[in-house]
C-alpha positions as CSV (number, residue, x, y, z in Angstrom):
1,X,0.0,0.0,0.0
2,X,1.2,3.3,-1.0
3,X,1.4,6.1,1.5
4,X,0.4,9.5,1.0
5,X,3.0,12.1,2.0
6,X,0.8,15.4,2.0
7,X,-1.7,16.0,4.3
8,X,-3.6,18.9,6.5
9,X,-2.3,19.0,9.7
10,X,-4.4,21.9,11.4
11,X,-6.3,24.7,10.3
12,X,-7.9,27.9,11.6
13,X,-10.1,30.7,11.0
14,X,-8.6,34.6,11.6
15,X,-9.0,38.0,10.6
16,X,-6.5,40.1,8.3
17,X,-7.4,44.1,7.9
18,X,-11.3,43.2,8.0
19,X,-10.9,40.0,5.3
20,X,-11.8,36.4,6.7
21,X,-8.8,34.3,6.4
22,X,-7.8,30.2,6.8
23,X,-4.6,29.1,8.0
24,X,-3.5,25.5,7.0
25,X,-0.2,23.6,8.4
26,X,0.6,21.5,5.6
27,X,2.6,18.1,6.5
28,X,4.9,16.6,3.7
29,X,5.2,13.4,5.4
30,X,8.7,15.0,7.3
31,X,8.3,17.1,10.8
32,X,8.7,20.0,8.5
33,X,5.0,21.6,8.1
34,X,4.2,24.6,5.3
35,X,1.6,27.2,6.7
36,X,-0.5,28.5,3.7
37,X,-2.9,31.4,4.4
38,X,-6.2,32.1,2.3
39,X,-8.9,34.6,2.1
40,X,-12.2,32.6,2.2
41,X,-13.7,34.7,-0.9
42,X,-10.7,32.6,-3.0
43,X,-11.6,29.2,-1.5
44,X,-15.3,29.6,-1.9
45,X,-14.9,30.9,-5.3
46,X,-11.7,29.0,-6.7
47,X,-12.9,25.5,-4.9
48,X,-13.1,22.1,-7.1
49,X,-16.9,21.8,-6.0
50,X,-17.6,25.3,-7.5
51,X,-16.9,23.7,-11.1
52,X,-18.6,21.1,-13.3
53,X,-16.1,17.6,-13.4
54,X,-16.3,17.4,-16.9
55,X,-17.1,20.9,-18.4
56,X,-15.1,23.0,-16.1
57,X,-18.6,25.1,-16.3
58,X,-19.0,27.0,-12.9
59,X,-21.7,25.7,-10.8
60,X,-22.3,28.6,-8.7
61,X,-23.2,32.3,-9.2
62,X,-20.3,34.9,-9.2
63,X,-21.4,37.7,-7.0
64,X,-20.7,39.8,-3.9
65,X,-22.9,38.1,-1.8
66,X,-21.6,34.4,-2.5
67,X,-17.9,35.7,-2.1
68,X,-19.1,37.5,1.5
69,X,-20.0,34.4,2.8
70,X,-18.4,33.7,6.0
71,X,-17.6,30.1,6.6
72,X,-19.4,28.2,10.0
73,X,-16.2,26.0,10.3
74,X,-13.0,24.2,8.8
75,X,-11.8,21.6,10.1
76,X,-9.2,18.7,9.1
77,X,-10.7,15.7,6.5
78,X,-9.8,12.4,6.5
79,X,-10.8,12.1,2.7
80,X,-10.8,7.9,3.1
81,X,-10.0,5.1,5.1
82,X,-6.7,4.4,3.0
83,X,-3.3,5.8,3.7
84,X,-2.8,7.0,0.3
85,X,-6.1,9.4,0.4
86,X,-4.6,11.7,3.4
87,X,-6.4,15.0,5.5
88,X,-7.6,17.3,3.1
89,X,-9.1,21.2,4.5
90,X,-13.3,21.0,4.8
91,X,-14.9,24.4,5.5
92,X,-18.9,24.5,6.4
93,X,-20.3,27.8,4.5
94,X,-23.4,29.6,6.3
95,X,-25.4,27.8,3.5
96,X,-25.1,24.8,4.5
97,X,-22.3,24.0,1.3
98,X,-19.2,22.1,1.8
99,X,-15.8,22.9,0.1
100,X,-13.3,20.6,0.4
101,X,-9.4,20.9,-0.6
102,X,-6.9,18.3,-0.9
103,X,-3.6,19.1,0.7
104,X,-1.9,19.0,-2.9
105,X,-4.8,21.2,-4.6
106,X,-4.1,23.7,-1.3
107,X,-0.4,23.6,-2.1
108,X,-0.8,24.3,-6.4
109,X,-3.1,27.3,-5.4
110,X,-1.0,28.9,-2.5
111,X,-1.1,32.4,-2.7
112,X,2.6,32.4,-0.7
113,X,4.3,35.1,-2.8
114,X,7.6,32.6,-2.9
115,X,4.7,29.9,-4.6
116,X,3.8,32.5,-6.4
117,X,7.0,33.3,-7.5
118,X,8.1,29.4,-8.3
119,X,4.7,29.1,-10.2
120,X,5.8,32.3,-12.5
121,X,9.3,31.0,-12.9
122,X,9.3,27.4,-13.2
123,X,9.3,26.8,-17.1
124,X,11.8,29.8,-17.2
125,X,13.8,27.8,-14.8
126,X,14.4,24.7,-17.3
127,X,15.7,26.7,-20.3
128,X,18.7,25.2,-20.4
129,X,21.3,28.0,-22.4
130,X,23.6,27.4,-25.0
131,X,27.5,27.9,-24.6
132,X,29.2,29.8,-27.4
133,X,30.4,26.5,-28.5
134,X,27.3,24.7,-28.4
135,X,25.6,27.5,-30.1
136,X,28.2,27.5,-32.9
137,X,28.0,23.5,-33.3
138,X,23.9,23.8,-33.7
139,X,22.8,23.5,-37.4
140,X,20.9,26.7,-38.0
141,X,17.2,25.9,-39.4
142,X,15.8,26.7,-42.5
143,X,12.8,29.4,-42.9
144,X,11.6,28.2,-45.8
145,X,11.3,24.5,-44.6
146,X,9.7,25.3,-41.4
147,X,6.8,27.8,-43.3
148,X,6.8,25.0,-46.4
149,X,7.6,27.5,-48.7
150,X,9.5,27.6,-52.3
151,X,12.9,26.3,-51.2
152,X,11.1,24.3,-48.6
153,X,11.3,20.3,-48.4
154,X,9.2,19.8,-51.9
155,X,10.2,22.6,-54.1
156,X,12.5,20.3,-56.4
157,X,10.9,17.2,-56.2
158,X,6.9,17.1,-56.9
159,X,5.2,15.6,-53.4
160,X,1.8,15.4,-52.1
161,X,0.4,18.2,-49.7
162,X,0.4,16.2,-46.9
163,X,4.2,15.4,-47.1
164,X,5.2,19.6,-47.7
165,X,2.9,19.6,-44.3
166,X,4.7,16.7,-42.5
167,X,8.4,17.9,-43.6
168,X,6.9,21.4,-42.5
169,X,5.7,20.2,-38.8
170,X,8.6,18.5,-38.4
171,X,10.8,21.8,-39.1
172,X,8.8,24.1,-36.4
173,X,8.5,21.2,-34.0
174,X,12.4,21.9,-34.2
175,X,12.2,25.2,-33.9
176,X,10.1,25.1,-31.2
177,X,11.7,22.1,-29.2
178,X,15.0,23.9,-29.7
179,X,13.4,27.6,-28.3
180,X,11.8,26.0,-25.7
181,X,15.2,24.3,-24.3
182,X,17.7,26.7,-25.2
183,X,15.8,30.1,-25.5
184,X,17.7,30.6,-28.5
185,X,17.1,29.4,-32.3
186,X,19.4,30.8,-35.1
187,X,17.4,30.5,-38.3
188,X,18.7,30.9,-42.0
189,X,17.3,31.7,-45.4
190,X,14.9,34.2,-43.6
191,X,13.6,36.9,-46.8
192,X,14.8,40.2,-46.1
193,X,12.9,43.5,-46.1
C-alpha cells in the first residue's frame, strides 16, 4: 500500500485588515510543516466543488454576496480510510455547502508570494542555455522548410500536400523544441525586407 505524503495538519479561522482568512499547516510526510494562508472569498470561489467535473462550467453564481459568505467552520478531513487518500481542509459555509481541498490542490493554489513566485518561474527555470560552443555546433534551421515555402522540403521534387505539411511540422516542432530548451534558435534563409 502506497502512503500518502501530504496532508492537513491543522487549520484555523482569523481576521486580516477586516478579510476572513484560513490558516492551514501542511505536513509533507517529514516534521517540516508549510503554513498556507487564504482569504475565504478565494476558497469559496476557486474550490473544485464550484466547477462542473467534466465541463469546467462554474456551478455557482459569481457575485458579492456568494464571495461574502463567511464560513461556520474548517476543520481537518480524513478524505478515506486508506493511507494514500490523506487529511484534506473542509470548510462549512453559512449555506449549508461544503468545500473541500486536498492538501496537494491547497499547495498548487498557494497564494505564498515565494509559490507565487516558483509558479511564474518554473518553465523559465528549465531553459537550459547554449555555450558559445554549443551555439556555434547547432545546425541553424531553415525558414523556408519550417513555413513550407518555395525552397522548402518539396520545391524540387513534386510531393503530395500532406508530405510539404509533414516535412513542414517537423521543421517548427524543431524550432520550437530547440526555443523552448535553449531560449535561443538561429534560423537561415529568412527573406529580407
Amino acid at each position: 500500500m502506497r502512503r500518502c505524503l501530504r496532508s492537513v495538519r491543522s487549520c484555523s479561522l482569523f481576521n486580516h485588515e477586516g478579510m476572513t482568512m484560513v490558516k492551514v499547516q501542511i505536513s509533507d510526510g517529514t516534521p517540516r510543516k508549510k503554513a498556507l494562508h487564504f482569504p475565504c472569498a478565494y476558497l469559496r470561489d476557486c474550490g473544485p466543488a464550484n466547477f462542473h467535473p467534466t465541463t469546467l462550467q462554474r456551478l455557482t453564481p459569481m457575485n458579492v454576496g456568494f464571495l461574502n459568505e463567511k464560513p461556520l467552520a474548517v476543520a481537518t478531513e480524513d478524505t478515506g480510510p486508506s493511507q494514500v487518500e490523506a487529511a484534506g481542509l473542509e470548510i462549512t459555509w453559512s449555506d449549508a455547502t461544503k468545500s473541500r481541498f486536498s492538501a496537494d490542490w491547497l499547495l498548487e493554489h498557494s497564494l505564498e508570494p515565494e509559490d507565487q513566485l516558483a509558479r511564474r518561474t518554473a518553465e523559465v527555470s528549465e531553459i537550459r542555455g547554449y555555450s558559445r560552443a554549443q551555439f556555434e555546433q547547432q545546425k541553424p534551421l531553415d525558414f523556408q522548410k519550417i513555413v513550407g515555402g518555395a525552397g522548402g522540403p518539396c520545391s524540387s521534387n513534386p510531393c503530395s500536400a500532406s508530405e510539404a505539411d509533414n516535412n513542414s511540422d517537423s521543421e517548427t516542432l524543431k524550432l520550437i523544441n530547440r526555443l523552448w530548451k535553449y531560449g535561443l534558435v538561429l534560423v537561415e534563409n529568412v527573406p529580407g525586407g
